[in-house]
DSSP file (Angstrom, degrees, kcal/mol; ACC not computed):
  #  RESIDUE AA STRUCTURE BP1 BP2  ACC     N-H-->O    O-->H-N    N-H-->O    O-->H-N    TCO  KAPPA ALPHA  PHI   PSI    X-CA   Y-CA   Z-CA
    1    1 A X              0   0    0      0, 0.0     5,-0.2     0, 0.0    49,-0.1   0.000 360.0 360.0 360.0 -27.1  -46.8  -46.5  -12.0
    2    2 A X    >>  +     0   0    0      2,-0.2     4,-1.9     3,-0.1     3,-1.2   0.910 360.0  47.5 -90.8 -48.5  -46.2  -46.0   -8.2
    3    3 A X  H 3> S+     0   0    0      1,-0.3     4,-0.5     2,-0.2     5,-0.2   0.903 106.8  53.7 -65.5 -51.9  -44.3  -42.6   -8.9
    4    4 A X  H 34 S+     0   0    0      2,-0.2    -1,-0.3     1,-0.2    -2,-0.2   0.334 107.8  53.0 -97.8  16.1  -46.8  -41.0  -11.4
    5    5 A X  H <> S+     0   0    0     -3,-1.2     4,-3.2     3,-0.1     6,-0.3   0.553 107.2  53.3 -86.6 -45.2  -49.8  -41.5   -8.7
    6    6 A X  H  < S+     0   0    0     -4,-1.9     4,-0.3    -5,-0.2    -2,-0.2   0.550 113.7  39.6 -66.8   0.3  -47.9  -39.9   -6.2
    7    7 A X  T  X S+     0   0    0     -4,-0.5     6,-0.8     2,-0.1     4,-0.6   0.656 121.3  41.5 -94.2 -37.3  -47.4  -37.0   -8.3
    8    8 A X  T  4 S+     0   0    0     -5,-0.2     6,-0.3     4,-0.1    -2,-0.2   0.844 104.7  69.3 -83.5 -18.2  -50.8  -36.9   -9.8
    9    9 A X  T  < S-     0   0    0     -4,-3.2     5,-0.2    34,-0.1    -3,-0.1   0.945 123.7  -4.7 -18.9 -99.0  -52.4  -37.6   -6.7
   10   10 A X  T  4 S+     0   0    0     -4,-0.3    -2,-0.1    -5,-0.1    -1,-0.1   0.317 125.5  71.7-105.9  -6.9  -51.9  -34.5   -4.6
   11   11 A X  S >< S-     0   0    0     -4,-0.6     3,-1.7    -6,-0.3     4,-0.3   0.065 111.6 -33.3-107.2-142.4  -49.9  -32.8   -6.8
   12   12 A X  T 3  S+     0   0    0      1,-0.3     4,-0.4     2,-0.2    -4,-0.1   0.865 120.1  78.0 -43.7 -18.5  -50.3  -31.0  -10.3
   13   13 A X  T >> S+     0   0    0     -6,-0.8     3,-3.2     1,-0.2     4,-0.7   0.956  78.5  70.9 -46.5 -60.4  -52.9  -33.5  -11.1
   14   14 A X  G X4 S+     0   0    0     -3,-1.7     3,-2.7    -6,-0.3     2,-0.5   0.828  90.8  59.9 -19.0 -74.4  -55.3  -31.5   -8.9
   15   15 A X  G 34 S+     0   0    0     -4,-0.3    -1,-0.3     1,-0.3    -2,-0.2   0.169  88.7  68.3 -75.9  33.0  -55.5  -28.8  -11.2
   16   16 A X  G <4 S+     0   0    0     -3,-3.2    -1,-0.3    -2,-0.5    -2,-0.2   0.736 118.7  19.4 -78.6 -41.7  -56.8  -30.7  -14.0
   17   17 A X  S << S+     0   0    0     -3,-2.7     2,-0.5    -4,-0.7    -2,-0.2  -0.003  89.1 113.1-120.6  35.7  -60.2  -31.4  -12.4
   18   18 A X  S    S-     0   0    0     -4,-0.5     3,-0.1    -5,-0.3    10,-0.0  -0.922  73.9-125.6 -82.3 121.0  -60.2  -28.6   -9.7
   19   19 A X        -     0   0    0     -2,-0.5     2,-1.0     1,-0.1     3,-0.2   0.032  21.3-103.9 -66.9 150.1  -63.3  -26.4  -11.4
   20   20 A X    >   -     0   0    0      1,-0.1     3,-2.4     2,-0.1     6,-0.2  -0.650  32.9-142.8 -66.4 116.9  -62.8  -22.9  -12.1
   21   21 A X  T 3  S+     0   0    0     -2,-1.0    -1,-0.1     1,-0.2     5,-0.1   0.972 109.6  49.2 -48.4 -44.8  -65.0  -21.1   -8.6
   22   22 A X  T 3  S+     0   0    0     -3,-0.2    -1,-0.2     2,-0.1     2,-0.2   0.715  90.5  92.5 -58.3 -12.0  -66.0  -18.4  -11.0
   23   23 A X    <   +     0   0    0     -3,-2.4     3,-0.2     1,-0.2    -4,-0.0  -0.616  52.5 172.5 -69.9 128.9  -67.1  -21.3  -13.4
   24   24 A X  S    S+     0   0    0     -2,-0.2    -1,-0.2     1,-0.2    -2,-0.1   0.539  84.4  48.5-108.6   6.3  -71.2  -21.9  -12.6
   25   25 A X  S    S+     0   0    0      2,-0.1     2,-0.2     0, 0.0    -1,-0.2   0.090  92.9 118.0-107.1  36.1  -71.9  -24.1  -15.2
   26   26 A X  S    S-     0   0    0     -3,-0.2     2,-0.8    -6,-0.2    -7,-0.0  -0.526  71.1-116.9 -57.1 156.3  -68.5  -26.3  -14.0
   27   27 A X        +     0   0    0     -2,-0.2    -2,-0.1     1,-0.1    -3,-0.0  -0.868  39.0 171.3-116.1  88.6  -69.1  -29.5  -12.9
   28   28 A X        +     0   0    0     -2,-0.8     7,-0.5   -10,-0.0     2,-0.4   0.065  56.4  55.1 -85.7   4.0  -68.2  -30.0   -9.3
   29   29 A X  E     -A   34   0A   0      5,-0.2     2,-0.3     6,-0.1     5,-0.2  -0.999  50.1-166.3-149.2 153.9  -69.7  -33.7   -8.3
   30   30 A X  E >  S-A   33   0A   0      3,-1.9     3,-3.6    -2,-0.4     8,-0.1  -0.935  93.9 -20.2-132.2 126.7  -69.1  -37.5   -9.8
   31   31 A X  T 3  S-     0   0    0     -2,-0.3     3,-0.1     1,-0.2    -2,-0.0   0.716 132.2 -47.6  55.6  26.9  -71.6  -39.7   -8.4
   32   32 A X  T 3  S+     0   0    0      1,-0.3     2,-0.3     0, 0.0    -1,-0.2   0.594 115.7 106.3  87.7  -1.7  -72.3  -37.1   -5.1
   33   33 A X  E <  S-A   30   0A   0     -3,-3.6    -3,-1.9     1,-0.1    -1,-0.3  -0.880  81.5 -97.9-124.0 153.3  -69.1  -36.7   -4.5
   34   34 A X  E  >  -A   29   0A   0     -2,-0.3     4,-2.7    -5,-0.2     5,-0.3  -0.077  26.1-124.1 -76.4-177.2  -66.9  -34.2   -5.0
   35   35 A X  H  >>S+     0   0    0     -7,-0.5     4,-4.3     2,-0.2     5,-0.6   0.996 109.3  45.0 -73.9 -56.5  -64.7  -34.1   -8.0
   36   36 A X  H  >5S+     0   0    0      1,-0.2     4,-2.5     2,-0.2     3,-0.3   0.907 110.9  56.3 -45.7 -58.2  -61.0  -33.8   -5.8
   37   37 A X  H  >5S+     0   0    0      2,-0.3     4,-3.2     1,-0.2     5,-0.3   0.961 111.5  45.4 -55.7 -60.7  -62.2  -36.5   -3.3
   38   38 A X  H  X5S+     0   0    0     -4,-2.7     4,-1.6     1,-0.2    -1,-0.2   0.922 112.2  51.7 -77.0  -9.8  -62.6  -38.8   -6.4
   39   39 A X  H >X5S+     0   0    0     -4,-4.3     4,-1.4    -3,-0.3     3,-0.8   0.842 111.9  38.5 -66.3 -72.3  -59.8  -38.0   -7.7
   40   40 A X  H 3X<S+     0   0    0     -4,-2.5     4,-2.6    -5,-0.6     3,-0.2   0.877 113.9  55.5 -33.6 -62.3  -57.5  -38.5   -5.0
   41   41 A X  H 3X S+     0   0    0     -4,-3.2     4,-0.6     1,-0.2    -1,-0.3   0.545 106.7  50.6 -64.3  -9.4  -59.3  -41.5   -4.0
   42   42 A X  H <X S+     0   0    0     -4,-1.6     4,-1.1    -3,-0.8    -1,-0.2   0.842 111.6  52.3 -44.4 -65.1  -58.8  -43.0   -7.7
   43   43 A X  H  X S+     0   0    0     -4,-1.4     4,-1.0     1,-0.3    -2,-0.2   0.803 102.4  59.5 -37.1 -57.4  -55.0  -42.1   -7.2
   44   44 A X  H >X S+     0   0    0     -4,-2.6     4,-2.0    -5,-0.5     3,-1.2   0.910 108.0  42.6 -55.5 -48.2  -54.9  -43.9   -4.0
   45   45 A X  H 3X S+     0   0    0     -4,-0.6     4,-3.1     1,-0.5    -2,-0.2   0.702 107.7  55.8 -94.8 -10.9  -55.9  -47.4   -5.5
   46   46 A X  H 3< S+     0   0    0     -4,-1.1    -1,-0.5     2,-0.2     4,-0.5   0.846 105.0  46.2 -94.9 -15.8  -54.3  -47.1   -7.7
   47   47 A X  H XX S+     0   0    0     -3,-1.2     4,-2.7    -4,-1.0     3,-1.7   0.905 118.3  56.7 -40.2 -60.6  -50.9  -46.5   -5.2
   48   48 A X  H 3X S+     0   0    0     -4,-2.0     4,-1.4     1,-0.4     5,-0.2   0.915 101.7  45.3 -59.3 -45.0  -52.6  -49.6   -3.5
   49   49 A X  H 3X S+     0   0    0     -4,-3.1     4,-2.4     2,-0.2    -1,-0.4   0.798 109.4  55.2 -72.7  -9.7  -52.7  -51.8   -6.1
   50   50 A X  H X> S+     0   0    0     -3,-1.7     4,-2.3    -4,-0.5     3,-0.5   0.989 113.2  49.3 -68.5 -58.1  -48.7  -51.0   -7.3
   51   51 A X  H 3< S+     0   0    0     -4,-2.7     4,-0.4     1,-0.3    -1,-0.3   0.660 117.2  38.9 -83.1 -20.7  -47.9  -51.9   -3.6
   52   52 A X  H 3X S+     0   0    0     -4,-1.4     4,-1.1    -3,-0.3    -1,-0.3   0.605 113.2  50.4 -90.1 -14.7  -49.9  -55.1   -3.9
   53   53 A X  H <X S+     0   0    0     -4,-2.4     4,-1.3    -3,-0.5     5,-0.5   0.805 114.0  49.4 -70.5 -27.9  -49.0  -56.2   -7.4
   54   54 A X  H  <>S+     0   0    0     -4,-2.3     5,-2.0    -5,-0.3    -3,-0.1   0.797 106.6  57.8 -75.0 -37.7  -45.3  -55.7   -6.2
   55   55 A X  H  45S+     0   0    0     -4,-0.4     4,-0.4    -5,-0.3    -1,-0.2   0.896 122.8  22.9 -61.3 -56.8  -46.1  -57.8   -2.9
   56   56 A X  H  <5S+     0   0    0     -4,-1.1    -2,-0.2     2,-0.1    -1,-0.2   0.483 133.4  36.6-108.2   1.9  -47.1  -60.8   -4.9
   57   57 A X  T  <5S+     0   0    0     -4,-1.3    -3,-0.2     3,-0.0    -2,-0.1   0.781 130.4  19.2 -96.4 -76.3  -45.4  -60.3   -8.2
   58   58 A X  T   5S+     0   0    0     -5,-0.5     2,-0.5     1,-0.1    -3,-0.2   0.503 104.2  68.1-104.5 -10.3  -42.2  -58.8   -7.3
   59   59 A X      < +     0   0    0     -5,-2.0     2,-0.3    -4,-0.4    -1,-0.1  -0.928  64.8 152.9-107.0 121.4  -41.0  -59.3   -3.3
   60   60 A X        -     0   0    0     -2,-0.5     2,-0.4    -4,-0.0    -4,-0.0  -0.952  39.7-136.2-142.2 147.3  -40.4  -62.7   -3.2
   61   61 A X        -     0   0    0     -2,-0.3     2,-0.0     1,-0.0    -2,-0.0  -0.837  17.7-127.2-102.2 161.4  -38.0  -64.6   -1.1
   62   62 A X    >   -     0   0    0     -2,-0.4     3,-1.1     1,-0.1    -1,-0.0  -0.400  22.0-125.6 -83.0 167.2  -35.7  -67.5   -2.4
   63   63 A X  T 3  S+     0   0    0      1,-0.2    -1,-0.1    -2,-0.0    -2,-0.0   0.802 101.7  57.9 -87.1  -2.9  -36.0  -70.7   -0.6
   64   64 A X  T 3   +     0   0    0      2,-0.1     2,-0.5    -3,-0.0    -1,-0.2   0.363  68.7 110.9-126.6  50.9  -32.5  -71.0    0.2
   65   65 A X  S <  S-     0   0    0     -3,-1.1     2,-0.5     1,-0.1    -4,-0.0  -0.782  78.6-106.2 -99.2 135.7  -31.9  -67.9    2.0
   66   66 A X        -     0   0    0     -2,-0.5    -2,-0.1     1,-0.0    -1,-0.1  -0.380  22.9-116.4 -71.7 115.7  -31.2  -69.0    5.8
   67   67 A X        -     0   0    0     -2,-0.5     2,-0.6     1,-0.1    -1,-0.0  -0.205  33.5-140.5 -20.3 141.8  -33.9  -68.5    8.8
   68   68 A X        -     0   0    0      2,-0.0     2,-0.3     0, 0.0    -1,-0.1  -0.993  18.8-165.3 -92.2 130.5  -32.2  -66.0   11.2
   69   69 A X        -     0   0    0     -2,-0.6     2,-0.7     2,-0.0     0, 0.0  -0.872  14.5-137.8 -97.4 142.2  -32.6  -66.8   15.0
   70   70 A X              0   0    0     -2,-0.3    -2,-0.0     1,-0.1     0, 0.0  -0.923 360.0 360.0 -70.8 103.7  -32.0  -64.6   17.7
   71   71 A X              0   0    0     -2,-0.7    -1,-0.1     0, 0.0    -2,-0.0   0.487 360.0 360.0-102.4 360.0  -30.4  -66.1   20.3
């Protein structure tokens, strides 16, 4: 999941909803914003949550792995 946001994120993904400039009836805002912005920022949470389902799902320590001290 984490791999194929970072590619669609900044990468080909873009030019699925980047409007044609020549286009005028293309549709350049969601909600006020522009279309790339919500893309990206879609892309990002969805980065965020991998890296916080992973945090509490999947790095986990056992309990009977030993403190290290530095002495």
């Amino acid at each position: 999941m984490f791999v194929l946001a970072l590619v669609m994120g900044p990468g080909p993904g873009i030019y699925l909803v980047n409007p044609d400039p020549g286009d005028p009836e293309a549709r350049r805002f969601i909600f006020g914003m522009p279309i790339i912005y919500v893309w990206a920022s879609f892309w990002f949470i969805v980065q965020a949550s991998a890296v916080a389902l992973s945090y509490f799902l999947l790095w986990k320590t056992s309990p009977d792995t030993p403190a290290t001290t530095d002495a």
